[in-house]
C-alpha positions as CSV (number, residue, x, y, z in Angstrom):
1,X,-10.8,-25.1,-19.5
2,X,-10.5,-24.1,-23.3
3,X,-13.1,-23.0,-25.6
4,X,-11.6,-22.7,-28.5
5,X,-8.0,-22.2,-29.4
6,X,-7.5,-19.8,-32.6
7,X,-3.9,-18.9,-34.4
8,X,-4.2,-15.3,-35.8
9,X,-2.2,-13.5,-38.0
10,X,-3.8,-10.2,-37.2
11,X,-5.2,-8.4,-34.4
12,X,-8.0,-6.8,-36.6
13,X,-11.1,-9.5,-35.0
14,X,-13.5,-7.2,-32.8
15,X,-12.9,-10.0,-29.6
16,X,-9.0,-8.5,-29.6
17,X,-10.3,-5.0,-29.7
18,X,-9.4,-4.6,-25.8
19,X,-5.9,-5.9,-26.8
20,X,-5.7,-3.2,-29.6
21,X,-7.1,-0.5,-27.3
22,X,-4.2,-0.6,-24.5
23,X,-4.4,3.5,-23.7
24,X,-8.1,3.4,-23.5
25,X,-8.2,1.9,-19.9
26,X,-11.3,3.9,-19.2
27,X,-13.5,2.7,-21.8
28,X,-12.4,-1.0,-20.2
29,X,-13.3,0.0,-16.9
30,X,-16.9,1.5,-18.9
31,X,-17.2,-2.4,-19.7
32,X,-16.4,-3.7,-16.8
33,X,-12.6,-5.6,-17.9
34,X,-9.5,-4.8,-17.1
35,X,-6.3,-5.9,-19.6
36,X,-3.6,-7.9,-17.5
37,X,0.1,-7.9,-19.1
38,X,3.1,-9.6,-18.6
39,X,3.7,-13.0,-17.2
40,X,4.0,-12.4,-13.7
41,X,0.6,-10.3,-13.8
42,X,-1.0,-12.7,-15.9
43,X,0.3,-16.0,-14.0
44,X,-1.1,-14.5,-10.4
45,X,-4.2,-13.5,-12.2
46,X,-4.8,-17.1,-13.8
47,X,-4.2,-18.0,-10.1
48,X,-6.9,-15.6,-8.5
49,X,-10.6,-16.4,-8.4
50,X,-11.1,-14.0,-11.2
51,X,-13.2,-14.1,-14.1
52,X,-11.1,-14.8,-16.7
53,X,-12.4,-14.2,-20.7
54,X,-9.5,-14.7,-22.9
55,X,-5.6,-14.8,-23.4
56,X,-3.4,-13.6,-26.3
57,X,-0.1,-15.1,-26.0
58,X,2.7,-16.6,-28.3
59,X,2.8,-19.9,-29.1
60,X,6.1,-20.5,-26.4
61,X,4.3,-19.1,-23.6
62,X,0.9,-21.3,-24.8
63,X,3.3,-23.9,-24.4
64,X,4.6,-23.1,-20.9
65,X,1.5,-22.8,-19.5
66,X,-1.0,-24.9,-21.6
67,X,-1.5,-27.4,-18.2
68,X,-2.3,-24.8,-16.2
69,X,-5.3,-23.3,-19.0
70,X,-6.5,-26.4,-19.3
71,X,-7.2,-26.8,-16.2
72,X,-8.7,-23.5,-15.2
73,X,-12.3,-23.3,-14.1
74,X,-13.0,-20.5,-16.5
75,X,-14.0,-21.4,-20.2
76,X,-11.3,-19.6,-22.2
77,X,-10.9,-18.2,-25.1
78,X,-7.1,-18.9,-26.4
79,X,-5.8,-16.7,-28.8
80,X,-1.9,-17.5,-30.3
81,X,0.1,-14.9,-32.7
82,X,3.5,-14.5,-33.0
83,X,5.9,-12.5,-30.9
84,X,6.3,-9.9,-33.7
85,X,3.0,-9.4,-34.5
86,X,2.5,-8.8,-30.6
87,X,5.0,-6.6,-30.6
88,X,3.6,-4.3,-32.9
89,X,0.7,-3.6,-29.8
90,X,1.6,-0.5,-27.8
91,X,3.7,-0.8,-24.9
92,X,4.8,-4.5,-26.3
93,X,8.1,-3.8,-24.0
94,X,5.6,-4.5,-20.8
95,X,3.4,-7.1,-22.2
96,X,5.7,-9.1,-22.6
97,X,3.8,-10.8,-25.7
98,X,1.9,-12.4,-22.6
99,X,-2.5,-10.5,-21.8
100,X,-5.2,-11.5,-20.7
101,X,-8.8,-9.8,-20.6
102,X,-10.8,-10.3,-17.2
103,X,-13.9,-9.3,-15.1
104,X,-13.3,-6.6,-13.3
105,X,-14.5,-8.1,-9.5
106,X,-16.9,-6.2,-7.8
107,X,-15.6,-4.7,-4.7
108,X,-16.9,-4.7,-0.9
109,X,-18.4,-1.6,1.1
110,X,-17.2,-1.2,4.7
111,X,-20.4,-2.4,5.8
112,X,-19.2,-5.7,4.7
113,X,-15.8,-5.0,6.1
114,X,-17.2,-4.3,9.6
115,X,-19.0,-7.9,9.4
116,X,-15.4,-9.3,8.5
117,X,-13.7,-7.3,11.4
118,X,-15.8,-9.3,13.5
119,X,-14.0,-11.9,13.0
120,X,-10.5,-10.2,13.3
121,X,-8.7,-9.2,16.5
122,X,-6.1,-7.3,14.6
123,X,-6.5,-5.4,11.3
124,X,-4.8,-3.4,9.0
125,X,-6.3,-0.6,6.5
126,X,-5.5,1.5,4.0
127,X,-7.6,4.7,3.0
128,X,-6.4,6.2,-0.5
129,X,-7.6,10.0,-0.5
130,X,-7.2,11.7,-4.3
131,X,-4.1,8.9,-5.1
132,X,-4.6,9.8,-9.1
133,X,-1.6,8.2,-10.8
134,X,-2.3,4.8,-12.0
135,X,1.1,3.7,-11.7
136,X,1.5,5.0,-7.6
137,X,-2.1,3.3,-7.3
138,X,0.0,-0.1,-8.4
139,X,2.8,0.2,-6.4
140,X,0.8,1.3,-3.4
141,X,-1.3,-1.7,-4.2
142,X,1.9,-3.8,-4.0
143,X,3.3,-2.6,-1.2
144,X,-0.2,-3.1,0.7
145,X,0.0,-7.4,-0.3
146,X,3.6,-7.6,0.7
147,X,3.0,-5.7,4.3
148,X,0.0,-7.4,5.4
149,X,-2.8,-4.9,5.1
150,X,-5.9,-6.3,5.2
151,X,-8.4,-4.0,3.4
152,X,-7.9,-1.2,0.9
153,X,-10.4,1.5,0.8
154,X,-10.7,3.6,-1.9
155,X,-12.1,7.2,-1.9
156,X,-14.3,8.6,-5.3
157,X,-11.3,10.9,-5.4
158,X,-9.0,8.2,-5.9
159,X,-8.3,6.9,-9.5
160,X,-10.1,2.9,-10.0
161,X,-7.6,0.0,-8.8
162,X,-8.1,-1.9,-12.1
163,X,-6.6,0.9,-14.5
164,X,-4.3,-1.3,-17.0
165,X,-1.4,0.6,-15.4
166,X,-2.5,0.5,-12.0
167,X,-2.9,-3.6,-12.4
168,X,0.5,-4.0,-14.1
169,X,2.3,-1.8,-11.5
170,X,1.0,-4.0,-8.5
171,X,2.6,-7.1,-10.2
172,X,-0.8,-9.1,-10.0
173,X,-0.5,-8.2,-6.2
174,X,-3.7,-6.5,-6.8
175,X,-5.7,-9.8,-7.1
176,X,-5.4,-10.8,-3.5
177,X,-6.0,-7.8,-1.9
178,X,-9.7,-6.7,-0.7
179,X,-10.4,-3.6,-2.3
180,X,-13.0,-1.8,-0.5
181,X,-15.2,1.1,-2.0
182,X,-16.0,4.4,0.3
183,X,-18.2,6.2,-0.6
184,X,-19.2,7.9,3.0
185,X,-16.4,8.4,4.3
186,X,-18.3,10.6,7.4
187,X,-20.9,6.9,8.3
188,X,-17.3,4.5,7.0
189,X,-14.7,6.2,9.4
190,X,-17.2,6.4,12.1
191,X,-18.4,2.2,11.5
192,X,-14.7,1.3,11.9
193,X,-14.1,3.4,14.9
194,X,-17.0,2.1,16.8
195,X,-15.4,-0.9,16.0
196,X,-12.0,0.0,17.3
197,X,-10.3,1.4,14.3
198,X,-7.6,4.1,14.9
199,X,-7.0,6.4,12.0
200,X,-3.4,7.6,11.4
201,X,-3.1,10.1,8.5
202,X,0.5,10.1,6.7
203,X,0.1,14.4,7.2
204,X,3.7,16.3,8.0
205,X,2.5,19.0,10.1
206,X,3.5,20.5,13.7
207,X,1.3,18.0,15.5
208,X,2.6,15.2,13.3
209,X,4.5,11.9,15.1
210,X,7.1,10.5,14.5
211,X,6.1,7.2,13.0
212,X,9.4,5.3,14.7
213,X,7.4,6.3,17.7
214,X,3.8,5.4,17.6
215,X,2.3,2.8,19.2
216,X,-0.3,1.7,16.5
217,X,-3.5,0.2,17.6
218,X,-4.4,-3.6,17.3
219,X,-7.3,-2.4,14.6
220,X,-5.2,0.8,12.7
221,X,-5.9,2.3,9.3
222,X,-3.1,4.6,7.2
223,X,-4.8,7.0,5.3
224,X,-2.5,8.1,2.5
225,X,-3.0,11.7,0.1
226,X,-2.3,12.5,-2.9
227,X,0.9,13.9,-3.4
228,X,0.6,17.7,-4.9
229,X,-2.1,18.7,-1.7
230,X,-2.3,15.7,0.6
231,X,-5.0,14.0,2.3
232,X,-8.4,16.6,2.0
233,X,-9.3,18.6,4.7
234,X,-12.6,16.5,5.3
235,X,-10.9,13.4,5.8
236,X,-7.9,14.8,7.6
237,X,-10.6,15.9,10.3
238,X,-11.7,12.2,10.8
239,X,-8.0,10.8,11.8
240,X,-7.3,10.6,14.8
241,X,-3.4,11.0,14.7
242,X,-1.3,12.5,12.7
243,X,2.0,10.5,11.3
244,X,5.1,11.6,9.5
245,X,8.5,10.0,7.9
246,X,11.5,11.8,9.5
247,X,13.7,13.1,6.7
248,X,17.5,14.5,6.1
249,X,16.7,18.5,6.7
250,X,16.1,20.2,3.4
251,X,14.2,17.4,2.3
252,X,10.3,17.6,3.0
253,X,8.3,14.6,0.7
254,X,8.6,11.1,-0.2
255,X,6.7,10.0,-3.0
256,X,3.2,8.8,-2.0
257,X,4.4,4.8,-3.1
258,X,7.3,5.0,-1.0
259,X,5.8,6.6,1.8
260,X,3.5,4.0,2.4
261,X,6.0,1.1,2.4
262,X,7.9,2.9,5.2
263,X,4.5,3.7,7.2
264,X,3.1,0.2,6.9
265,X,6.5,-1.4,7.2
266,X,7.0,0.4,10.4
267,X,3.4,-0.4,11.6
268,X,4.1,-4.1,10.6
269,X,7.1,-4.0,12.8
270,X,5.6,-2.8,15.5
271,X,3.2,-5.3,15.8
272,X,5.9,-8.0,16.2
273,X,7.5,-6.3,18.9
């Protein structure tokens, strides 16, 4: 539904100031939005169950997807400028001259997640331990939608899921994915093996697996590190098995991203087997 529709010629109105502020993702997150960019990101979003606040888009893609706005259950707040006053926003090569300013969703604990694995004879997690980089956040993210995984939890030392960059990387993946806060990881990993959870940590060492070999449990959970030190000590010391990506000699490390779309492609494929 539309609120109001309003043609601008300048991006100087205080409701745009998210728009203008595209490298301050932290101060969003402070606020509780998120900025979505780009049409793919923005389409899935305006498809989620997401609060939605506002759009600032050019009068073509108004156009395109004017039936759609108008009949979203969120009271929106259209904005319309030109695709060269767009432009002149940072990073106008990824936005497309397409946002969108939304609620940031409030995430489940693993107490909540145990009441959904209830439910579940078969589940797949994801644990992100110190995964920093906005941009491997969203592909991890991405990879996590298009390979099944159920539940993403996220560690304090990760970075937050909604960064701008983190959003834009997952494609708008992001929006149908639960993302789960842990903040205890010693009572979370020990909730979800009580019920039946098996923790494999993505950890190359001397005890590692081969992950073309392991038989993964009907309830598993990857827990993936970042990529300068790994997974932390603490957490390594709640997996239960270790997992690794054989590699061409000389070569030691996949990027965290890729790793995981191996991992969780292989554990995928082992469950059709």
């Amino acid at each position: 539904m539309i609120a109001r529709v309003e043609h601008i010629t300048s991006l100087e109105m205080p409701e745009l100031e998210p728009y203008r502020t595209l490298k301050r993702p932290l101060e969003h997150l402070r606020k509780g939005i998120f900025v979505a960019e780009g049409e793919k990101v923005v389409s899935r979003l305006l498809a989620s169950n997401i609060r939605i606040f506002s759009l600032l888009i050019t009068p073509q893609w108004f156009e395109q997807y004017r039936a759609t706005i108008e009949q979203h259950t969120d009271v929106l707040d259209i904005y319309i400028g030109e695709k060269k006053l767009l432009d002149t926003i940072v990073g106008y090569e990824l936005h497309q001259a397409m946002m969108a300013i939304a609620k940031v969703p409030k995430r489940k604990t693993v107490n909540e997640l145990a009441s959904m694995l209830t439910e579940k004879e078969h589940f797949t997690g994801v644990v992100l331990d110190g995964i920093v980089n906005a941009e491997n956040m969203g592909v991890i993210l991405r990879n996590c939608a298009c390979l099944g995984v159920d539940a993403v939890m996220v560690l304090p030392s990760s970075c937050d899921p909604y960064l701008r960059r983190s959003v834009r990387n997952s494609m708008g993946n992001i929006f149908q994915l639960n993302i789960v806060d842990m903040l205890n990881p010693l009572h979370d990993v020990d909730l979800l093996k009580k019920m039946g959870t098996t923790f494999y940590a993505a950890h190359p060492n001397k005890k590692s697996h081969d992950i073309r070999y392991v038989h993964f449990a009907e309830r598993s959970c990857v827990v993936l590190g970042a990529e300068g030190h790994g997974i932390s000590p603490a957490i390594l010391n709640l997996c239960d098995e270790y997992v690794t990506i054989p590699m061409k000699e000389g070569v030691d490390s996949l990027n965290v991203a890729s790793a995981s779309a191996v991992i969780l492609w292989e554990l995928q494929r082992g469950a059709r087997i």
